[in-house]
N, C-alpha and C positions, 0 to 999 in steps of 0.2 A: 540495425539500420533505421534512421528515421525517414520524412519527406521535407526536411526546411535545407535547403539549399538556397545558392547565391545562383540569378541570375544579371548575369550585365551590370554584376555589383550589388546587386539588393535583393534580400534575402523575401524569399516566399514559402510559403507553407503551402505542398501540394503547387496548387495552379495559381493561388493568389498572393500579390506583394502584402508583406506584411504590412506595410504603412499605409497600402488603401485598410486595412481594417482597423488600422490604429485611428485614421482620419475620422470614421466611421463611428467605432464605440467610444475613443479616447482613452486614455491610459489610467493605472494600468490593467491589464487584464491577461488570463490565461489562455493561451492558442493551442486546439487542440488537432492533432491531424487524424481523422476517421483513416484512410489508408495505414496508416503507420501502429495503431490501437488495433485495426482486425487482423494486419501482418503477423505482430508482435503474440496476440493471441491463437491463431492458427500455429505459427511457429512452433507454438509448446508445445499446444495437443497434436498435432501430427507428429511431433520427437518421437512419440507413442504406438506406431502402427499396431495394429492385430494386437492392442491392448486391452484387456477392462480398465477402462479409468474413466475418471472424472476429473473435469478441471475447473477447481474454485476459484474463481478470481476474489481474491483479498480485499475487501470491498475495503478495509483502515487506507487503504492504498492513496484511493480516489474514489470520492460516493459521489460523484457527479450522474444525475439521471440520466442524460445522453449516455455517459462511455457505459453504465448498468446494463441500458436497455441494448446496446449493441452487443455486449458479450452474451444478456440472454439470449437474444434475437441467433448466436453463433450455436445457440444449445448447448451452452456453459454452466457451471453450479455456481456456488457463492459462498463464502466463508465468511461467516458474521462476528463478532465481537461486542454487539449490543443489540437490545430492541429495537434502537431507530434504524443499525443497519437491516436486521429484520425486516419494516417495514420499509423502507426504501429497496429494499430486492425485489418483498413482493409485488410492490408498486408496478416495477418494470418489468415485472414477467417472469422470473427465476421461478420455475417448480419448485415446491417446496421438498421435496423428494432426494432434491439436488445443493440443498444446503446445509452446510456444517457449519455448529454453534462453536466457539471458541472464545479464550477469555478468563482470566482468573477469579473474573468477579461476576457472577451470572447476580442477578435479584430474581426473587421469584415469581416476580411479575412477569420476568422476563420468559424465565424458564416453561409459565405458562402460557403465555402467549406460544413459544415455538412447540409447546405440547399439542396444545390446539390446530397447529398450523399441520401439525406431520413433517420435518424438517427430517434429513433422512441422518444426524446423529450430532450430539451435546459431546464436543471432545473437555471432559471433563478436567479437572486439573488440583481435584484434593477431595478426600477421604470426608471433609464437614460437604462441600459440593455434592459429591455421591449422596449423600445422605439426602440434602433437599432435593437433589432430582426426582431421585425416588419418593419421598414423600409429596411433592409435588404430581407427580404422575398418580400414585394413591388417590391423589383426593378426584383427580379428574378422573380414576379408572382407567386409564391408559396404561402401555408401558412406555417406558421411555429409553428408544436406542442408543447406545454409550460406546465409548470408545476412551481408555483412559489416555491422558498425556505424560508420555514418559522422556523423564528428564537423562538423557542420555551420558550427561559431563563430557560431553564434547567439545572443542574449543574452536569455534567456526571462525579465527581469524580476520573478526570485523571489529564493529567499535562498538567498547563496552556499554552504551548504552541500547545498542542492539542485536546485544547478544544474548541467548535466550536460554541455549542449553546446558550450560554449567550449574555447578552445584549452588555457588551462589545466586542464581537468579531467583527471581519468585514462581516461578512456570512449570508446572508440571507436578509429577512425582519422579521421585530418583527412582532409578532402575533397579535398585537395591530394594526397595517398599514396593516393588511393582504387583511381584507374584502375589503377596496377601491382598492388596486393592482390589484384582480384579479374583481372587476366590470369594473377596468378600462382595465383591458386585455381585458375583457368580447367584450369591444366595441371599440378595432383594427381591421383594417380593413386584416390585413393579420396576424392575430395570432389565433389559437384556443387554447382553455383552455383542457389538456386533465387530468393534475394531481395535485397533488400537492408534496411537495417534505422535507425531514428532514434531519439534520445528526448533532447529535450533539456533533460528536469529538472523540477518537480516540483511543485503549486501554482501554476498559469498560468493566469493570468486575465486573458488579455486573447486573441485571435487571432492577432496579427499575428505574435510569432514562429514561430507552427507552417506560417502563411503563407512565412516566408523561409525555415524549414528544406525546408520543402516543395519551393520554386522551385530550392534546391543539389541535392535528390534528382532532382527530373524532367531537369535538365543532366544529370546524371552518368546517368541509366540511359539517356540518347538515346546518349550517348558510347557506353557499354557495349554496347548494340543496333547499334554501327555497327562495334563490334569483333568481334559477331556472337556474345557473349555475352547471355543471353537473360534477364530477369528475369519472374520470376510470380509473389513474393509482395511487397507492400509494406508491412511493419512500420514503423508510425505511433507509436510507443510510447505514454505516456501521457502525463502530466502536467498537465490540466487541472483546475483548482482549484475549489473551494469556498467557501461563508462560512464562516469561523469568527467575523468581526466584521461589519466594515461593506465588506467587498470583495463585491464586483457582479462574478464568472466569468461568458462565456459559455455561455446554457445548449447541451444537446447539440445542438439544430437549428440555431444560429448554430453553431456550431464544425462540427458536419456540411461545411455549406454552403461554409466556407472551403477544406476540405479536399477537397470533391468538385469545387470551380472547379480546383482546383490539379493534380485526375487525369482529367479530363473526357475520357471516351471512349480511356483507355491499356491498357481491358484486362487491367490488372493488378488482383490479390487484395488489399484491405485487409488487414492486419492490424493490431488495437485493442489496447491495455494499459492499459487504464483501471484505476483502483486506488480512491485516495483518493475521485474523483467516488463511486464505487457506496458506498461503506463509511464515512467518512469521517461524514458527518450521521444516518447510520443508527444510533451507537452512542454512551453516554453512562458516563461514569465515575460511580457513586453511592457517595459519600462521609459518614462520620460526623463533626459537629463533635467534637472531646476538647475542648477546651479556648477559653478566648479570655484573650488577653495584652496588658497595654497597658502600654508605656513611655512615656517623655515623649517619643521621637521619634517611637513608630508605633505601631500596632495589626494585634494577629496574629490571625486564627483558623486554630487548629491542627486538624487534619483527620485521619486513618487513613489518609488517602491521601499517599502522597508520590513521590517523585521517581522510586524503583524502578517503581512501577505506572505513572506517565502521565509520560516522560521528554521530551517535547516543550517545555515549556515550560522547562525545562534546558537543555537542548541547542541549541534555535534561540531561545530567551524565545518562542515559539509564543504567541500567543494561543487560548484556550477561554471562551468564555461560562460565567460560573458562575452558578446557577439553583439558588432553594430550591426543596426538594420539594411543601413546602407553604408559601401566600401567604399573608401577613397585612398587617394593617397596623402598619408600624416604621419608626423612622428606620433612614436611610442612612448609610453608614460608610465611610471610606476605610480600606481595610486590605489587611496581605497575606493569602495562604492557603498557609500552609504545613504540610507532612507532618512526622513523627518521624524523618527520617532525619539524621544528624550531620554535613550539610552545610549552607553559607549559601547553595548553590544550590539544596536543597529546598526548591522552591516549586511552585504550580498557579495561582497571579497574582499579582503586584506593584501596589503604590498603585491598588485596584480600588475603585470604588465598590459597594460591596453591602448588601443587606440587616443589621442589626445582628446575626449568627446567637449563638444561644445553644450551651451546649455539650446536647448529644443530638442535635442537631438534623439532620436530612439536608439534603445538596445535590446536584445532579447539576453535574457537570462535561461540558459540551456539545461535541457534534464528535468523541469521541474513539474509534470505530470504526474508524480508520485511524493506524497506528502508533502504537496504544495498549497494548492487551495483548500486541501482536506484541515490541513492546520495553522487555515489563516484565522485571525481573530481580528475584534473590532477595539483592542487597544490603542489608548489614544484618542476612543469614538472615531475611531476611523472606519471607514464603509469598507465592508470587502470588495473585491475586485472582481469585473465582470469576467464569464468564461466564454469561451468562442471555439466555437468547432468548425473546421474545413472540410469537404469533402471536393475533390476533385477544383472546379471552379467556382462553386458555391462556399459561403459560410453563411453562419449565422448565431444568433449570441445563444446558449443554451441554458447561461442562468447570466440577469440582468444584475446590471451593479447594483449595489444598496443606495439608499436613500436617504437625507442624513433624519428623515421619518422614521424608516427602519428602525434606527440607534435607540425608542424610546415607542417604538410601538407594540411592547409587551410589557413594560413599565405601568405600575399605577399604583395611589397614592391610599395608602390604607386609610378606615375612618375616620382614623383619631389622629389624620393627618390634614382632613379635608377640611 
């Protein structure tokens, strides 16, 4: 469920018309709904009652300061993937206690910084990793808490690019190489063993594979319990899915329920990485029509928005629901929507049924909360787009558009160029 609804024909976020804020910052920019972000996140963790668990929000999701500090503020963990998301958690308040590193490619910069920091575990993901953690931790005298990632060869029925847990992917260790990882962890001198760790990829909307990765994790930690290796933390990672169209995910008390038959009475600590589920329908890309094109073989409307701000429908052909901001009555149009960028893959929908839009006109791009502004770029020198959060009757911008200053104010001109 989100909070953008049509009143009286025009659509509003929470309490306020979209188009007063469009009026306001100018296009385009990303709308976020504070209701619909803390719903989304309660949601999960309450799935959970009379649980141990923690729930990391996927910070690759959305690193926006605002929605960080709201899920620390909920007394949320954080699933990192780099140093900067590192420092951007602790920025906003995330314990460090309550964050898990993740990621095929750590640097050791990196690693020590979260050494330093006390992060409460490095979901490691290869045999040369283990080694630098532990070596890393040596030199600072620490140890460093671990949990390996095990690649299940499960087939989580999304799109190959973000699917995580089969044999082919880069991610993890097979489950086959699991047991000697962690006897060899077992006997570093600066690592302990405290979890183990899953995730097998991204947009999952059905139960059942998180079902079969589940049933390869509880074998491998009976194995490990008999090798008198001990586990106590269980990283479930994320990946369960949303609408963007006519896909039907389970909601979070069905998907709970699959996972809690699967650890029933082990003892062991959840641990959550939910991403997309919390962020994902909370946020909407608002766009201006420029233009409308029509050849003998198609019809374009041309938008401000394009392929640098919402790179998903590029990348994967993603679907988003596209939605005028204000309703009338007009005919219907097949057409594409496509941005100004000097690609024939800047697009935001192909052969789409939609309203006939005119050029002024607004539209919201639906769904786009999760790996939207995370993965917008300034391709083209184009300024990223401002972000805007709602709460109730208020908004306000929470990161300002660029400038086209920005575009070249980390630029500069070596000696022997001066």
């Amino acid at each position: 469920m989100h909070h953008f609804d049509y009143v009286n024909g025009e659509m509003y976020c929470e309490q306020v018309p979209v188009r007063r804020i469009a009026d306001a910052v100018g296009t385009p920019f990303y709308l976020y709904s504070h209701a619909t972000l803390k719903r989304h996140f309660l949601a999960v963790r309450d799935a959970f009652p009379e649980t141990d668990k923690l729930v990391c929000y996927s910070a690759k999701a959305n690193t926006s300061f605002a929605l960080l500090k709201l899920f620390a503020d909920l007394g949320g963990g954080l699933d990192i993937v780099s140093g900067g998301e590192l420092y951007r958690g602790l920025k906003a308040g995330f314990a460090p206690q309550h964050i898990v590193y993740s990621g095929v490619g750590k640097r050791p910069d990196e690693i020590n910084a979260a050494l330093e920091t006390g992060i409460l575990q490095f979901n490691v993901e290869s045999l040369q990793e283990l080694e630098t953690v532990n070596r890393c931790a040596g030199q600072l005298n620490k140890n460093a808490p671990v949990a390996i990632r095990v690649n299940p060869d499960v087939d989580p029925h999304t799109h190959p690019y973000i699917s995580t847990g089969m044999k082919k992917n880069k991610f993890g260790i097979s489950a086959a190489e699991a047991l000697a990882a962690y006897r060899h962890a077992a006997q570093l001198a600066h690592v302990e063993v405290v979890g183990i760790d899953c995730h097998i990829g991204s947009q999952i909307t059905e139960v059942g594979p998180f079902k079969d990765a589940l049933a390869s994790l509880m074998e491998l930690i009976g194995r490990l319990q008999q090798d008198g290796i001990a586990i106590r933390n269980l990283d479930i990672g994320g990946g369960l899915g949303i609408t963007y169209g006519r896909e039907t995910p389970p909601a979070p008390g069905e998907y709970a329920a699959a996972i809690m038959a699967a650890v029933a009475d082990s003892g062991l600590r959840l641990i959550l990485e939910p991403g997309r589920v919390i962020v994902g329908n909370a946020g909407v890309l608002v766009s201006r029509v420029l233009y409308r094109k029509r050849t003998p073989e198609k019809q374009f409307v041309i938008t401000d928005a394009g392929m640098n701000d919402l790179l998903r429908p590029s990348l994967y052909h993603a679907y988003h629901e596209i939605k005028p901001v204000v309703v009338d009555q007009r005919p219907l149009i097949v057409a594409d929507v496509v941005g100004p960028i000097c690609e024939s893959s800047d697009f935001l929908a192909t052969e789409r049924e939609l309203p006939d839009f005119s050029p002024g006109e607004l539209l919201a791009v639906m769904s786009a909360g999760a790996y939207g502004f995370a993965m917008s770029s300034n391709y083209c020198s184009r300024v990223r787009a401002a972000e805007v959060m709602v709460k109730g009757g208020d908004f306000g911008v929470i990161r300002r558009r660029e400038t086209y200053a920005d575009l070249t104010a980390l630029e500069q001109l070596p000696d022997f160029m001066a």
